[in-house]
C-alpha positions as CSV (number, residue, x, y, z in Angstrom):
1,X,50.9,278.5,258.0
2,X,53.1,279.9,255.2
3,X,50.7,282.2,252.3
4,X,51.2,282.6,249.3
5,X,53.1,286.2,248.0
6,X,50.5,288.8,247.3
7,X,50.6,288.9,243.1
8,X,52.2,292.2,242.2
9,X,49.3,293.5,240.0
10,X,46.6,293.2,243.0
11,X,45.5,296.1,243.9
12,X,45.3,295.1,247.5
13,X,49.1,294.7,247.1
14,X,51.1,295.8,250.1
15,X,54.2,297.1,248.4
16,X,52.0,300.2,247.0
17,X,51.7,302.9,249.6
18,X,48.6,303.0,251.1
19,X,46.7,306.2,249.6
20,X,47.6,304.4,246.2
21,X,46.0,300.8,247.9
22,X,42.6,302.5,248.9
23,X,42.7,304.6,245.3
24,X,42.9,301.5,243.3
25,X,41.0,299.4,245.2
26,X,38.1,301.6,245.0
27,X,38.7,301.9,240.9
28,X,38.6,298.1,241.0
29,X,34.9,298.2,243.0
30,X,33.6,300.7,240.1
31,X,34.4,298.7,237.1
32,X,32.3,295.7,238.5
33,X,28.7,295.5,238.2
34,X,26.4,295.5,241.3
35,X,26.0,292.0,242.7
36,X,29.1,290.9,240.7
37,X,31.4,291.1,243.8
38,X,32.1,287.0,243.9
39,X,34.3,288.1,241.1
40,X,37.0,290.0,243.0
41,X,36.3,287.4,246.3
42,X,37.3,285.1,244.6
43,X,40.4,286.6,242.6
44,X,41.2,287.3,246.5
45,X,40.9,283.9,247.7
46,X,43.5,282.8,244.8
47,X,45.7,285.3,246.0
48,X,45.4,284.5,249.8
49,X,44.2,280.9,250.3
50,X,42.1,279.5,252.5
51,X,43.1,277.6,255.4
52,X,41.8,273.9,255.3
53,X,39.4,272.4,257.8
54,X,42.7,270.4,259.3
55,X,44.4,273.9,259.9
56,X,41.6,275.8,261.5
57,X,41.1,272.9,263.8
58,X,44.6,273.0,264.6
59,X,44.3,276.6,265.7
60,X,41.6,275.9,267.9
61,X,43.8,273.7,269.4
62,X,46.0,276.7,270.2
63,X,48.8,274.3,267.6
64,X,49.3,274.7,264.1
65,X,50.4,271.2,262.3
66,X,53.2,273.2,260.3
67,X,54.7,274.3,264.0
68,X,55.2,270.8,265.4
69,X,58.5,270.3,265.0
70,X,60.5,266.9,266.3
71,X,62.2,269.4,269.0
72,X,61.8,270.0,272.5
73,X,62.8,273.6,273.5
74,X,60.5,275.7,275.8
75,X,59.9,272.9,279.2
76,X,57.8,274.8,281.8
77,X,58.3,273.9,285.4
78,X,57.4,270.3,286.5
79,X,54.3,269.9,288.6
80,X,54.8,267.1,290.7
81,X,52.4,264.5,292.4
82,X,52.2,262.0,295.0
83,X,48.7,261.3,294.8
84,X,46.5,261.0,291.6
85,X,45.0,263.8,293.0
86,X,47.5,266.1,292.9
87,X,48.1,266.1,288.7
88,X,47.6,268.6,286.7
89,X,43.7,269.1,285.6
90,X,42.8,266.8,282.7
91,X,43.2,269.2,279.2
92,X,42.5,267.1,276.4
93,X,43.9,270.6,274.4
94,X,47.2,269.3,276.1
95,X,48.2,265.4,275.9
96,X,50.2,263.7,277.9
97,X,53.1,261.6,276.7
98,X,54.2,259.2,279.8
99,X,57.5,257.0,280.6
100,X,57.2,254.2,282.3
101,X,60.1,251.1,283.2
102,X,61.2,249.4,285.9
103,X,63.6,251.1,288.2
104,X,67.0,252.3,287.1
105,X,66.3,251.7,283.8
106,X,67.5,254.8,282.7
107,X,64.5,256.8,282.4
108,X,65.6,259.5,283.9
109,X,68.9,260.1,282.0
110,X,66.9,259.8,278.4
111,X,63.8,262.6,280.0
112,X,67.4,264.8,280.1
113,X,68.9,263.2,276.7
114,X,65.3,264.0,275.1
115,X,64.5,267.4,276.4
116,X,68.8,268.2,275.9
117,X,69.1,269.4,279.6
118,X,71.1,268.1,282.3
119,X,68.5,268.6,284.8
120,X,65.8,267.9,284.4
121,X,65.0,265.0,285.5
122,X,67.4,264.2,288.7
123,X,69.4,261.0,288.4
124,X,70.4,258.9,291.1
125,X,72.1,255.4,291.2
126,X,69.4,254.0,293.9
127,X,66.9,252.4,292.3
128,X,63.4,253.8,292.8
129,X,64.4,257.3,292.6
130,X,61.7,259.2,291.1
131,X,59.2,258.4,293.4
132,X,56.1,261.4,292.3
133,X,54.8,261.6,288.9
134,X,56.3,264.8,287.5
135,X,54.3,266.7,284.7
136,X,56.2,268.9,282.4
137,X,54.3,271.1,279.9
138,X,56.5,271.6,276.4
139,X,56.0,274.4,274.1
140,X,53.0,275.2,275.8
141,X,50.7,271.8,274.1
142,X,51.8,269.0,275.7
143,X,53.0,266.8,278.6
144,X,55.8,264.7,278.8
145,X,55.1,262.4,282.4
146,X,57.6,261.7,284.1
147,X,56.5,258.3,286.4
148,X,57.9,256.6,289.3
149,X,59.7,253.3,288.2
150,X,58.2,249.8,289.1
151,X,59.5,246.6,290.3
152,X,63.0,246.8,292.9
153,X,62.9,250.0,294.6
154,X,64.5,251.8,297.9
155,X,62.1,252.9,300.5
156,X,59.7,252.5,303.4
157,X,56.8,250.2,302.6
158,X,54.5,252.5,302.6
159,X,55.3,254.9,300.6
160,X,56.4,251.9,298.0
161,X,52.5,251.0,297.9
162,X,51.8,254.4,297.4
163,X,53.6,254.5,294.5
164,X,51.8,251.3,292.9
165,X,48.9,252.9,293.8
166,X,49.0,256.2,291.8
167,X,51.0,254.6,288.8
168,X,47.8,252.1,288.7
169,X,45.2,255.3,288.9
170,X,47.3,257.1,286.3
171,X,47.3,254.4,284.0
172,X,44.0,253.1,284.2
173,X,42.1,256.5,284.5
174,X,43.9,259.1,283.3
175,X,41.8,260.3,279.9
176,X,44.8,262.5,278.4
177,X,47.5,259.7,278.4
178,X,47.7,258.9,274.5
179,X,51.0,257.4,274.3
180,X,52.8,255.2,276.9
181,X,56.4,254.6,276.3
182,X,57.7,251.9,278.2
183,X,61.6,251.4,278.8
184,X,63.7,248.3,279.0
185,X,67.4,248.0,280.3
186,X,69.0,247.1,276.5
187,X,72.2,246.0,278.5
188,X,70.6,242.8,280.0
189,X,68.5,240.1,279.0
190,X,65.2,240.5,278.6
191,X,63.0,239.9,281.9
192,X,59.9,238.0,282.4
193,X,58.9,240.9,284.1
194,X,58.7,243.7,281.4
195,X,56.6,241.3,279.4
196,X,54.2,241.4,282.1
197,X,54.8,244.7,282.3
198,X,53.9,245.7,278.4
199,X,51.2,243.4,278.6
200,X,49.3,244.5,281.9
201,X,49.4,248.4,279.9
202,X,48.5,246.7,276.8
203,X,45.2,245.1,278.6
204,X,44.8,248.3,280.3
205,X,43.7,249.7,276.6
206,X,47.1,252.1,276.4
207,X,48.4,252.7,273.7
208,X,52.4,251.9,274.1
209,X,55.6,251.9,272.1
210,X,59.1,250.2,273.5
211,X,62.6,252.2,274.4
212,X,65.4,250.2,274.9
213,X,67.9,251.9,276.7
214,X,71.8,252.2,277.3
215,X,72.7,250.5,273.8
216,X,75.5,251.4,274.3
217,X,76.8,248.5,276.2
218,X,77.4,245.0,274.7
219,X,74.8,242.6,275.6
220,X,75.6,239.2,274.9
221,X,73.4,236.3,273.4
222,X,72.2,233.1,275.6
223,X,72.5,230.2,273.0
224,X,69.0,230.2,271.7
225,X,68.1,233.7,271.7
226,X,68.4,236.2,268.9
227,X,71.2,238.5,269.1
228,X,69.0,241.9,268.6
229,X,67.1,242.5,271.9
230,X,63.9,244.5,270.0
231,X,63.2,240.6,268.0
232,X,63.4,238.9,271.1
233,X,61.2,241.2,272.7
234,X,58.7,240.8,270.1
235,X,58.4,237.2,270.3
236,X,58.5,237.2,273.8
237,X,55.1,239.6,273.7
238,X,54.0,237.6,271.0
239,X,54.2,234.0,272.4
240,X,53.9,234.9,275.8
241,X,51.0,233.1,277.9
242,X,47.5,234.5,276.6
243,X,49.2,237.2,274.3
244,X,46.7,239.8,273.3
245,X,48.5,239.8,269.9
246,X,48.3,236.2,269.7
247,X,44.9,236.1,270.5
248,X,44.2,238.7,268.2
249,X,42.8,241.4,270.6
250,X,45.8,243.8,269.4
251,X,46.9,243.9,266.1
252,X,49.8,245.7,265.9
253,X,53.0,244.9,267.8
254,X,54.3,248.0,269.6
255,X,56.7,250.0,267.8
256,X,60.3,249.5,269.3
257,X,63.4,252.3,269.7
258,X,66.6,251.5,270.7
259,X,68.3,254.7,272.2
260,X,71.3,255.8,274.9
261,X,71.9,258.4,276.6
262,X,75.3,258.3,276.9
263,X,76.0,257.6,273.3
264,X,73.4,260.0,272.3
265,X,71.7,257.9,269.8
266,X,68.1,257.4,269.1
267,X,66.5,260.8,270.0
268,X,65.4,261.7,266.6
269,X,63.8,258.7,265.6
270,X,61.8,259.5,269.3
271,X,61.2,263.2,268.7
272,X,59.8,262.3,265.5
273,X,57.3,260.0,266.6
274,X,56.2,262.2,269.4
275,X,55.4,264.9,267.2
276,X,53.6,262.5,264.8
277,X,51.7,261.5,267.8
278,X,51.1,265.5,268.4
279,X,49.7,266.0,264.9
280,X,47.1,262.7,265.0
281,X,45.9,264.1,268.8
282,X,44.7,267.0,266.5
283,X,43.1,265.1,263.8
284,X,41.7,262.7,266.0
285,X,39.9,266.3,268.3
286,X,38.8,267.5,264.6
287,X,36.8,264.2,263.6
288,X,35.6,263.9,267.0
289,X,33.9,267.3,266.7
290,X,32.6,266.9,263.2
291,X,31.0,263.6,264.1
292,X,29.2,265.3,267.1
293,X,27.9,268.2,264.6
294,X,26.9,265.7,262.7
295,X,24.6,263.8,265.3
296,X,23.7,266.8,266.5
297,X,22.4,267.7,263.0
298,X,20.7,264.7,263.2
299,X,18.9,265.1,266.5
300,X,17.1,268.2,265.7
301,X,14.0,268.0,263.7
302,X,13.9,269.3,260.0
303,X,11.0,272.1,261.1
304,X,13.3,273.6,263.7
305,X,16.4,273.8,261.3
């Protein structure tokens, strides 16, 4: 938080040296009358403001709002896991922003194109190659998830089902997931299978947005369809067999990003809304607390207060 200069005729004011500072300040004590001290507390207060309740619940948080920026520069090591088990210890102080698509969709690639590295995230052209869910803590506050990709992928069976198994425990359990983004292959045609996809997460109770990836290659149009991908992919979610929009269980359609890696377009508009997530984590943990002061307030009888 940025504050205010000190005024040049406060006595408290740094530029004088400090013999002078502790001189004045004490002439400034003298000429008030006992019990009149709210006077100079308050000409202090004007000249260093107080932080609001949004900014002292952000440092709690170990964040201040004005320091989330829509840049990713200090990535920790990743902490990878192949059971549920094995992630990291649920820190609600530290949310966790997942990835999620069907295999060789290009997740990796964007994790790279995001974070501007070049590894990583390893990137292989055999589908199915992330196959742990890999943790990595930015700037010290949050998570971006790195998870194994669904649908086609190379491997014994197995250890296939044991990938279904701890992407279904991640998404259905994990308390510190708040945003889900889910990535489609923007040079095909939409799939009946990342409907199902977005809709299974969307029933799940996640809250989800939509990347669709390597936009940099032409796609053509199937007579019938809309040319842009992101307004079929809408109606597809919105029409589809017992739609939750439809139905009117969600409200909102999920927010759709078109990005590529290769092109390098889209990671603003991305870094933008993951720090906008960031900043309503906060708010959300600083209502959350003030309504549980509040019952508590509640709870204890009026003789004991």
């Amino acid at each position: 938080m940025l504050l205010q200069p000190w005024a040049p005729w406060s006595p408290l004011s740094p530029s004088l040296p400090a013999r002078r500072r502790e001189v004045a300040s004490q002439s400034a004590w003298q000429q008030v009358p006992r019990g009149a001290g709210a006077v100079l507390v308050g000409a202090a207060a004007a000249i260093r403001p107080r932080r609001s309740n949004t900014q002292r619940q952000a440092r709690r948080h170990g964040v201040r709002l004005s320091n989330i920026k829509p840049e990713i520069r200090d990535i920790g090591d990743p902490v990878r896991a192949f059971y549920y088990s094995q992630c990291p210890p649920e820190d609600y102080q530290k949310p966790e922003i997942a990835f999620f698509g069907q295999s060789n969709v290009g997740k990796s690639s964007l994790l790279n194109f995001l974070c501007n590295r070049k590894k990583l995230s390893t990137i292989s052209k055999k589908p199915g190659h992330t196959k742990l869910i890999h943790h990595f803590l930015c700037e010290h506050s949050f998570y971006l998830v790195d998870m194994p990709g669904i649908g086609f992928a190379e491997g014994r069976g197995k250890e296939l089902k044991q990938m279904d198994k701890i992407v279904t425990a991640y998404v259905r359990h994990r308390q510190t997931l708040v945003e889900l983004f889910y990535l489609v292959d923007g040079s095909h045609h939409l799939q009946l299978f990342d409907l199902q996809g977005i809709k299974w997460l969307a029933d799940a109770g996640v809250s989800l947005s939509v990347i669709l990836t390597k936009m940099d290659t032409p796609r053509r149009s199937l007579p019938g369809h809309p040319d842009d991908l992101a307004e079929e992919l809408l109606d597809g979610l919105y029409n589809m067999t017992e739609s939750p929009w439809k139905l009117g269980h969600l409200k909102e359609m999920p927010l759709v990003f078109k990005a590529s890696a290769k092109a390098r377009t889209g990671r603003e508009a991305i870094l933008e809304h993951i720090a906008d997530i960031r900043k309503r984590v906060i708010l959300g943990e600083r209502n959350k607390k003030k309504a549980q002061k509040d019952l508590e307030k509640r709870l204890v009888p009026p003789a004991i207060r």
